[in-house]
PyMOL CGO cylinders between C-alpha atoms (Angstrom):
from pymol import cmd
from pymol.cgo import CYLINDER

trace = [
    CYLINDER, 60.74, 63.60, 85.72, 61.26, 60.92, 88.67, 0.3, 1, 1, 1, 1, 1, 1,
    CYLINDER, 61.26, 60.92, 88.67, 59.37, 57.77, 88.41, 0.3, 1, 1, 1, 1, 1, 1,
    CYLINDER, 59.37, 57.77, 88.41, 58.92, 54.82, 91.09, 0.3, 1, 1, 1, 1, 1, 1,
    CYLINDER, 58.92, 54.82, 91.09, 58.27, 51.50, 90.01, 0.3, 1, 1, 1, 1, 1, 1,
    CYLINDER, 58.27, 51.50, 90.01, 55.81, 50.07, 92.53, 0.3, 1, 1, 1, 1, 1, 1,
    CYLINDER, 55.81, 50.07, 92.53, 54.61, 46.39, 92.58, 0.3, 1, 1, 1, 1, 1, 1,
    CYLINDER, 54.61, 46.39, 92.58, 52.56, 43.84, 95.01, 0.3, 1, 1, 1, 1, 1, 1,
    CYLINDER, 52.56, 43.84, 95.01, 54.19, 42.35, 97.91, 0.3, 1, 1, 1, 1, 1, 1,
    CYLINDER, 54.19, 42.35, 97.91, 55.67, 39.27, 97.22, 0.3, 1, 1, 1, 1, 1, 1,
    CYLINDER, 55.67, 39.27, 97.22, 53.48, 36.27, 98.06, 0.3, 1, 1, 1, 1, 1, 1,
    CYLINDER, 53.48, 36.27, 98.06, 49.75, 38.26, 98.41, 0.3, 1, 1, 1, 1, 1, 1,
    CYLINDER, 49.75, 38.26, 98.41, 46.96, 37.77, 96.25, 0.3, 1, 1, 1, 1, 1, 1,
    CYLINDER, 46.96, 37.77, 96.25, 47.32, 40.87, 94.45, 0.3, 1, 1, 1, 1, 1, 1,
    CYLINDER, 47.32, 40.87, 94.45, 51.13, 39.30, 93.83, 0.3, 1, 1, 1, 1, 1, 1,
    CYLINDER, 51.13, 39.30, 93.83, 49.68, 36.37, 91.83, 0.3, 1, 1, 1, 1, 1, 1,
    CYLINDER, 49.68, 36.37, 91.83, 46.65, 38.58, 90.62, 0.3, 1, 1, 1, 1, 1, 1,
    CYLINDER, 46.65, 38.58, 90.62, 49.82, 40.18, 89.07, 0.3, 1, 1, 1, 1, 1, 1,
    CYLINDER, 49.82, 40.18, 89.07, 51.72, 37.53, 87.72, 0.3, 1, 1, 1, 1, 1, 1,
    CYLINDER, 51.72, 37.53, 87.72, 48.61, 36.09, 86.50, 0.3, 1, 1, 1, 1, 1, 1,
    CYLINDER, 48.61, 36.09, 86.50, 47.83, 39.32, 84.68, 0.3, 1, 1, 1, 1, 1, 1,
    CYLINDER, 47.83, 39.32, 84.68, 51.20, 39.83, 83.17, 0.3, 1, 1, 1, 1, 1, 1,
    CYLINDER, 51.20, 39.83, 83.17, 52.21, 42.63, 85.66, 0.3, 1, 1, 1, 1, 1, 1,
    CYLINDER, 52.21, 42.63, 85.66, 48.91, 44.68, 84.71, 0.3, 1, 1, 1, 1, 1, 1,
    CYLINDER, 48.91, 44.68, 84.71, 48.63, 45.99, 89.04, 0.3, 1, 1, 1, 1, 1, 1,
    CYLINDER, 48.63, 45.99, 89.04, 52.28, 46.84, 89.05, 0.3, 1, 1, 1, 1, 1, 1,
    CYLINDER, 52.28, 46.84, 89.05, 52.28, 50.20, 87.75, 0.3, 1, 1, 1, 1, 1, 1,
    CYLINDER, 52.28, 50.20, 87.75, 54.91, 53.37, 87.45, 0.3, 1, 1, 1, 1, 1, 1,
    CYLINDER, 54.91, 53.37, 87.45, 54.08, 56.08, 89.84, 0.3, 1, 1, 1, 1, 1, 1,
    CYLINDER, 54.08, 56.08, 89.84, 55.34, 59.53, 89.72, 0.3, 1, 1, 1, 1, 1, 1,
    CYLINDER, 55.34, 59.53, 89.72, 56.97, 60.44, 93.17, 0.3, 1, 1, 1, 1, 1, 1,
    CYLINDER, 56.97, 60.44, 93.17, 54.11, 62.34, 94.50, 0.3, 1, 1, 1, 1, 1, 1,
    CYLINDER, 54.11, 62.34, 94.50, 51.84, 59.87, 93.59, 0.3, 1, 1, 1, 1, 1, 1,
    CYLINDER, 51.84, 59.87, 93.59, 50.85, 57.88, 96.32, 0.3, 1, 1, 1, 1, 1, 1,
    CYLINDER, 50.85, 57.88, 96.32, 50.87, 53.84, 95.43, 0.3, 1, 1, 1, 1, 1, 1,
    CYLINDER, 50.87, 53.84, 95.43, 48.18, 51.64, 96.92, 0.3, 1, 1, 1, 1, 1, 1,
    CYLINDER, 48.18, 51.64, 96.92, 48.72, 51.22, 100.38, 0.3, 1, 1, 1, 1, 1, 1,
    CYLINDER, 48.72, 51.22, 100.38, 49.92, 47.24, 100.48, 0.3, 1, 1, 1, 1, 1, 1,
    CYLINDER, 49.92, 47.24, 100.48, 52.30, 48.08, 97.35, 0.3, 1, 1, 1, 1, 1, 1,
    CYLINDER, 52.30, 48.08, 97.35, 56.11, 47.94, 98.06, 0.3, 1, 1, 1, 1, 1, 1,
    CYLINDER, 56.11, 47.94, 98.06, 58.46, 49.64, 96.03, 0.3, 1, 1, 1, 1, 1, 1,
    CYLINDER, 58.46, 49.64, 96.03, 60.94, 47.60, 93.57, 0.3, 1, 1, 1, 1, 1, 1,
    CYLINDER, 60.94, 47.60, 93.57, 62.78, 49.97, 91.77, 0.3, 1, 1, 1, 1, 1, 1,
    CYLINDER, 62.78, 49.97, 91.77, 63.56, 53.47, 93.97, 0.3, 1, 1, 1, 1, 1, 1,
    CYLINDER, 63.56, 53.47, 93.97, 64.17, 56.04, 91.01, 0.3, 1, 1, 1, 1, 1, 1,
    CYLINDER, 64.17, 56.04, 91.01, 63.97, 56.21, 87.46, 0.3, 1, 1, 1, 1, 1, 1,
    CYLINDER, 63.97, 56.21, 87.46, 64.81, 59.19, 85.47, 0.3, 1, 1, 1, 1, 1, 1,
    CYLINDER, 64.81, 59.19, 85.47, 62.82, 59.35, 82.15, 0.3, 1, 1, 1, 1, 1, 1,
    CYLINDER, 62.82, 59.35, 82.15, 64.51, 61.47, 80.08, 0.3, 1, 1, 1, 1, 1, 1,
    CYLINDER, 64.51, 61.47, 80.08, 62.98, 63.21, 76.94, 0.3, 1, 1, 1, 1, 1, 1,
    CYLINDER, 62.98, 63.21, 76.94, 63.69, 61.36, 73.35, 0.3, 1, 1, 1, 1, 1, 1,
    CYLINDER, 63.69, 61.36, 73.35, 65.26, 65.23, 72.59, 0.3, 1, 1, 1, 1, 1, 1,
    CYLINDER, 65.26, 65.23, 72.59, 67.92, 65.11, 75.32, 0.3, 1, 1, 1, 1, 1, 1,
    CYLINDER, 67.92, 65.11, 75.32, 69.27, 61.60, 73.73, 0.3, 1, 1, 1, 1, 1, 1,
    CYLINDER, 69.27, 61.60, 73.73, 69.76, 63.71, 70.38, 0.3, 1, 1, 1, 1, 1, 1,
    CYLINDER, 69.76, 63.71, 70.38, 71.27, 66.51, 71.49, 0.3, 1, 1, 1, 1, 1, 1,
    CYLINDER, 71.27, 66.51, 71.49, 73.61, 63.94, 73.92, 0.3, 1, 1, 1, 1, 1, 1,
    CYLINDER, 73.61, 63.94, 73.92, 74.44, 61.91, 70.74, 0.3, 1, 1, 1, 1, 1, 1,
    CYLINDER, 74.44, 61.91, 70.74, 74.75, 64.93, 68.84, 0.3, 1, 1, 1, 1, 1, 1,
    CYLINDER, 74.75, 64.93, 68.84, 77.17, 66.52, 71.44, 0.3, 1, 1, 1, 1, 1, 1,
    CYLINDER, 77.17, 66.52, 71.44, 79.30, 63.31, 71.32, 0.3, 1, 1, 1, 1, 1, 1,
    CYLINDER, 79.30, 63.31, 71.32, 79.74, 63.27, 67.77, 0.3, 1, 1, 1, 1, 1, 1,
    CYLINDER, 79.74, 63.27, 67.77, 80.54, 66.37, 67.87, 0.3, 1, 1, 1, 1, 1, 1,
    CYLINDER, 80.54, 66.37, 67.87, 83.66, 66.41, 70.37, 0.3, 1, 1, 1, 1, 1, 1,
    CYLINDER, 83.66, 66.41, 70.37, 84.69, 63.29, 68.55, 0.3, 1, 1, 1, 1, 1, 1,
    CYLINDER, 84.69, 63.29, 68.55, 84.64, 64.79, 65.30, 0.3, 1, 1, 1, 1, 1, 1,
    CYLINDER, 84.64, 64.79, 65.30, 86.44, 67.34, 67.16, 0.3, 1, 1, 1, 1, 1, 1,
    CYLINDER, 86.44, 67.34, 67.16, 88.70, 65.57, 68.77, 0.3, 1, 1, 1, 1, 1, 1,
    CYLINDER, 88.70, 65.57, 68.77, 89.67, 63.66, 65.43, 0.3, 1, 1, 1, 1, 1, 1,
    CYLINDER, 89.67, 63.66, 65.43, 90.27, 67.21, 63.79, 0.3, 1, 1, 1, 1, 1, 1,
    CYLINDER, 90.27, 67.21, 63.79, 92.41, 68.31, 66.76, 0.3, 1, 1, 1, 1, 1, 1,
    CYLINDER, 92.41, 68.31, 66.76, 94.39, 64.80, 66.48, 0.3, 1, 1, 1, 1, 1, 1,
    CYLINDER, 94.39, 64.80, 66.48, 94.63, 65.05, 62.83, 0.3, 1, 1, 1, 1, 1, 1,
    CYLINDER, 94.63, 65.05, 62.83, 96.45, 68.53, 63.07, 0.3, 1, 1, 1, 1, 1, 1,
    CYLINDER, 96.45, 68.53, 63.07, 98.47, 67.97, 65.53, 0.3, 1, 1, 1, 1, 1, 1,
    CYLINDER, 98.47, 67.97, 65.53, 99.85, 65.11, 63.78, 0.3, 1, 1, 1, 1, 1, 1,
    CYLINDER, 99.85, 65.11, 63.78, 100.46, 67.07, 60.52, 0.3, 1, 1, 1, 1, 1, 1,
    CYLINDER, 100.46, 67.07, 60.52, 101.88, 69.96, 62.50, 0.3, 1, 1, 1, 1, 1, 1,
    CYLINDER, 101.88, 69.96, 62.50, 104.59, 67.33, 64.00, 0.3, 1, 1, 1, 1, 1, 1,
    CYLINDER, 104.59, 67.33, 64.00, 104.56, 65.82, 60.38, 0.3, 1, 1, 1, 1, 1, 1,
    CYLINDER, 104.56, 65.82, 60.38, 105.76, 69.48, 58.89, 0.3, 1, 1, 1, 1, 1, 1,
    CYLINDER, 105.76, 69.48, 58.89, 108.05, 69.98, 61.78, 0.3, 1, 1, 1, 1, 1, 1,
    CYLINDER, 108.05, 69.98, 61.78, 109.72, 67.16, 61.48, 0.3, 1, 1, 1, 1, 1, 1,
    CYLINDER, 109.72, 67.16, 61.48, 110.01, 67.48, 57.70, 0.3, 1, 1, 1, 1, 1, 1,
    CYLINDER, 110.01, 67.48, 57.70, 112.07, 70.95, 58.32, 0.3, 1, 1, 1, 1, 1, 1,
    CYLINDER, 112.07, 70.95, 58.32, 114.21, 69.47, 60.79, 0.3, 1, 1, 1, 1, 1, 1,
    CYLINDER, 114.21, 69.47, 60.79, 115.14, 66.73, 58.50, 0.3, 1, 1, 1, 1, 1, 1,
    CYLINDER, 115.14, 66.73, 58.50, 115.88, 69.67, 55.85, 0.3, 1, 1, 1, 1, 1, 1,
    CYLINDER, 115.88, 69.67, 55.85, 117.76, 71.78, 57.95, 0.3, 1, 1, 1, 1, 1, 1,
    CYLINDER, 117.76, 71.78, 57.95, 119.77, 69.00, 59.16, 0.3, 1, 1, 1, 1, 1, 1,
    CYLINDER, 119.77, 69.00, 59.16, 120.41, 67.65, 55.49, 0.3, 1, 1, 1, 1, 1, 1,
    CYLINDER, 120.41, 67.65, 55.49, 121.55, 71.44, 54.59, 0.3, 1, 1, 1, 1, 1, 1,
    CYLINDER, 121.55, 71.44, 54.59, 123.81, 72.09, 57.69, 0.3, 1, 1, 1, 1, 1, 1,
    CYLINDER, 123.81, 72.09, 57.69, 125.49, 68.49, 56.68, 0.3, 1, 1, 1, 1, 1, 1,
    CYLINDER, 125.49, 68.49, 56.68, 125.86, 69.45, 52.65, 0.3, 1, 1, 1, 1, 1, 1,
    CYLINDER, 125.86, 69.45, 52.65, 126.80, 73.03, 54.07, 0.3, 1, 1, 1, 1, 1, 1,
    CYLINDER, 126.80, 73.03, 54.07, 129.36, 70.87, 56.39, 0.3, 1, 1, 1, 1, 1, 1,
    CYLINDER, 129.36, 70.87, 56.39, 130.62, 68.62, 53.31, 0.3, 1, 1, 1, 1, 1, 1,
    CYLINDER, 130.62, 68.62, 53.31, 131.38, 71.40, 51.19, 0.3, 1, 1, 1, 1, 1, 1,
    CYLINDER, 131.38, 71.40, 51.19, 132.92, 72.97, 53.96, 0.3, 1, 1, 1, 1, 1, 1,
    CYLINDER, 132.92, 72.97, 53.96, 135.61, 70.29, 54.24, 0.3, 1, 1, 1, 1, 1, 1,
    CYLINDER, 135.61, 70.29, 54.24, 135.38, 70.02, 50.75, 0.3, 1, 1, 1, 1, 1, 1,
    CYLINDER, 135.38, 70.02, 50.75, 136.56, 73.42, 50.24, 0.3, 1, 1, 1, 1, 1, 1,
    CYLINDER, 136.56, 73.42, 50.24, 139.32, 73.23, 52.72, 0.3, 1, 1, 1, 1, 1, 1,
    CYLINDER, 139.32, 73.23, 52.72, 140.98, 69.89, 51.61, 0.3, 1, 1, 1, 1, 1, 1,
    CYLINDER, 140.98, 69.89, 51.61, 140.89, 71.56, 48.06, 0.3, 1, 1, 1, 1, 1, 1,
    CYLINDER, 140.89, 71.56, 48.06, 143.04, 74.47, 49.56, 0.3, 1, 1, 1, 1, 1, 1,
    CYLINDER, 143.04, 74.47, 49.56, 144.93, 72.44, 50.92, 0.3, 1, 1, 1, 1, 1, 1,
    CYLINDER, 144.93, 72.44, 50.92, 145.63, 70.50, 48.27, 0.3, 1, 1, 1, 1, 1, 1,
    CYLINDER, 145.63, 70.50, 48.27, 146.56, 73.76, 45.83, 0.3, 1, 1, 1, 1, 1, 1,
    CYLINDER, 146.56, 73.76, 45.83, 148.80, 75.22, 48.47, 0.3, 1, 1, 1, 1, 1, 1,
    CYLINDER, 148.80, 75.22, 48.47, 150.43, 71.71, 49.37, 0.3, 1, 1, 1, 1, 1, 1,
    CYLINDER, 150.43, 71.71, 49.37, 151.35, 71.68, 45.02, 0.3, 1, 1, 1, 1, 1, 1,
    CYLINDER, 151.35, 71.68, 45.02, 151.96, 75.10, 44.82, 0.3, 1, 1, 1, 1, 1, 1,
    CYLINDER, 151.96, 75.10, 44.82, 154.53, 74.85, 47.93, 0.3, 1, 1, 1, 1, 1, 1,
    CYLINDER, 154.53, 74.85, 47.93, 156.17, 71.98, 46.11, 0.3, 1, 1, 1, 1, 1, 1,
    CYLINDER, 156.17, 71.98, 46.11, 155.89, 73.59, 42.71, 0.3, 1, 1, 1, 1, 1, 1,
    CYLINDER, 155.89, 73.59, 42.71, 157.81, 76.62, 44.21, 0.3, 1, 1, 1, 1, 1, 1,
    CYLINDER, 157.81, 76.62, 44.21, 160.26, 74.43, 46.38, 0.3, 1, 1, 1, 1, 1, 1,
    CYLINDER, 160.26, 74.43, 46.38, 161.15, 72.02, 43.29, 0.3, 1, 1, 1, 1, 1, 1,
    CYLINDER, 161.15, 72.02, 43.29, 161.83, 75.30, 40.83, 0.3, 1, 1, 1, 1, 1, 1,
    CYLINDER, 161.83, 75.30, 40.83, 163.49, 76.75, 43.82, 0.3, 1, 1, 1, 1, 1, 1,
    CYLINDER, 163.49, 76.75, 43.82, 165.55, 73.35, 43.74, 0.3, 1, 1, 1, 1, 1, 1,
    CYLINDER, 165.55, 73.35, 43.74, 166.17, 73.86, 40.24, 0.3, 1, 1, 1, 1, 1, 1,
    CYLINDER, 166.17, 73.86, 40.24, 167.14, 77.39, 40.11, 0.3, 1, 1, 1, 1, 1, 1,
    CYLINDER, 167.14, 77.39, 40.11, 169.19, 76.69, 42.90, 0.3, 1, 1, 1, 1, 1, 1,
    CYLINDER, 169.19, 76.69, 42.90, 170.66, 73.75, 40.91, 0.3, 1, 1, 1, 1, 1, 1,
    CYLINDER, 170.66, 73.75, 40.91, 170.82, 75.72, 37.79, 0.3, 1, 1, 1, 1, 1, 1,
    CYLINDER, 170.82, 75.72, 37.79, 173.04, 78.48, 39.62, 0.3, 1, 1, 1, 1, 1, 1,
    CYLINDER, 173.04, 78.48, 39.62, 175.37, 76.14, 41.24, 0.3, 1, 1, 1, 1, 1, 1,
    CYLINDER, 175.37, 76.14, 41.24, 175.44, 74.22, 37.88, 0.3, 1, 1, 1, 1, 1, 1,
    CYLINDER, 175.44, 74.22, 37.88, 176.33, 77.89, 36.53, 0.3, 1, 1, 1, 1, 1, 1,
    CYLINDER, 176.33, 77.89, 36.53, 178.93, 78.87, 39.10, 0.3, 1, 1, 1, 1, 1, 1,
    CYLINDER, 178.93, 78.87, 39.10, 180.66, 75.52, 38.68, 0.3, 1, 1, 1, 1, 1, 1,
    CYLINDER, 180.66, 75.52, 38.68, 180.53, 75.78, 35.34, 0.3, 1, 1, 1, 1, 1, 1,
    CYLINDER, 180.53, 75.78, 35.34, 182.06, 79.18, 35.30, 0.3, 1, 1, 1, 1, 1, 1,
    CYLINDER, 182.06, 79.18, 35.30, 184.63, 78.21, 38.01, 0.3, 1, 1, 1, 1, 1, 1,
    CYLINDER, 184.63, 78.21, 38.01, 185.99, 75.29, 35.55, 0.3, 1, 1, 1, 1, 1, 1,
    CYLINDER, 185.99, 75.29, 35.55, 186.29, 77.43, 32.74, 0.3, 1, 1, 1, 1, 1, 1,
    CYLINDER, 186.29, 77.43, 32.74, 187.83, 80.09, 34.36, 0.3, 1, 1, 1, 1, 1, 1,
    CYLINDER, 187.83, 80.09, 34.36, 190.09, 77.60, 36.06, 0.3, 1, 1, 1, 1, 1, 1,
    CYLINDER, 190.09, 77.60, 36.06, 190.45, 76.04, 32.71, 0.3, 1, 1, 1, 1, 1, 1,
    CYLINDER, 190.45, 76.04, 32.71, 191.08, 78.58, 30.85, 0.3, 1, 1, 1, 1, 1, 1,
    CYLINDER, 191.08, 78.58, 30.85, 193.53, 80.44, 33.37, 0.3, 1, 1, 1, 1, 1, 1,
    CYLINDER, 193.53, 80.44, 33.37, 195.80, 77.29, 32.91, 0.3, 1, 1, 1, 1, 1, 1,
    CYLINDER, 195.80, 77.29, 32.91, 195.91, 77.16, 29.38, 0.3, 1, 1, 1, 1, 1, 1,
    CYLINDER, 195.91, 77.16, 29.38, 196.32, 80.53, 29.25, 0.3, 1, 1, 1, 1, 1, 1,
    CYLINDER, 196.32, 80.53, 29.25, 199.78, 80.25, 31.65, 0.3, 1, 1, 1, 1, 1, 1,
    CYLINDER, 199.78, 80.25, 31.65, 200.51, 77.20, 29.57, 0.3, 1, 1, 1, 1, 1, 1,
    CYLINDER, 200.51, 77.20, 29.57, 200.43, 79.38, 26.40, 0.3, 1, 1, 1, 1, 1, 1,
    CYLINDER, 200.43, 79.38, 26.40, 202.09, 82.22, 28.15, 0.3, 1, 1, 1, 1, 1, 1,
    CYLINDER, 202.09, 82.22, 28.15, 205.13, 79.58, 29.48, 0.3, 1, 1, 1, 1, 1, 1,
    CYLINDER, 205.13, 79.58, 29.48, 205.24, 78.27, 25.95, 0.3, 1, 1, 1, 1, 1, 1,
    CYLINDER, 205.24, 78.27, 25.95, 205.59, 81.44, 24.35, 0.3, 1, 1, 1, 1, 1, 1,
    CYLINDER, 205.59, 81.44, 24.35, 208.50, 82.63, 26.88, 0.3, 1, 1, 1, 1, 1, 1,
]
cmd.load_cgo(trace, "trace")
């Protein structure tokens, strides 16, 4: 409902009448009230608004806040949890990455032995053989001479 303040004129009788009286002539009027005819209006519009409306208001503000809070609070444990599995699956791909390497330097390192293993009992077969032949060839060559020696002796 619209309501008009309407007071004295400033300065008339019914002015200090009103002063004197603590305001008692100024009165609220509804709009289609008519004021007294020498009144002047002070205030243009006032809504009055039921004492209901200002609950349900208040109660519709609490409500979107609590709302809104709920909404905020989710949001930041959805981020929260998101986070949390990025941070995991990073972690895993860089332990899956570790072993990785891992893995491979330990290959590496077993074929690397094994290739030296091979080579140095290649060396020493190889060693052993020509340690072989020239043994062989000295006691062949050896024992061809003392054999001619014997033989010369003999004859």
């Amino acid at each position: 409902m619209l309501w008009v303040w309407y007071a004295p004129p400033i300065g008339t009788p019914e002015s200090l009448a009103d002063c004197a009286l603590g305001g008692k002539l100024s009165r609220w009027h509804t709009l289609r009230a008519e004021p007294p005819r020498r009144y002047r209006r002070i205030v243009v519009v006032v809504v009055v608004v039921p004492v209901a409306d200002v609950v349900v208001v208040v109660v519709v503000r609490v409500v979107v806040v609590v709302v809104v809070v709920l909404v905020v609070a989710a949001l930041v444990s959805i981020v929260q949890l998101v986070v949390k599995e990025v941070v995991i699956i990073i972690v895993l791909v860089a332990g899956a990455a570790v072993v990785v390497v891992v893995v491979v330097v330990v290959v590496v390192v077993v074929v690397v032995v094994v290739v030296v293993v091979v080579a140095a009992a290649a060396a020493a077969a190889a060693a052993a053989v020509v340690v072989v032949v020239v043994v062989v060839v000295l006691v062949l060559f050896f024992s061809s001479s003392s054999n001619s020696r014997k033989i010369r002796a003999c004859g």
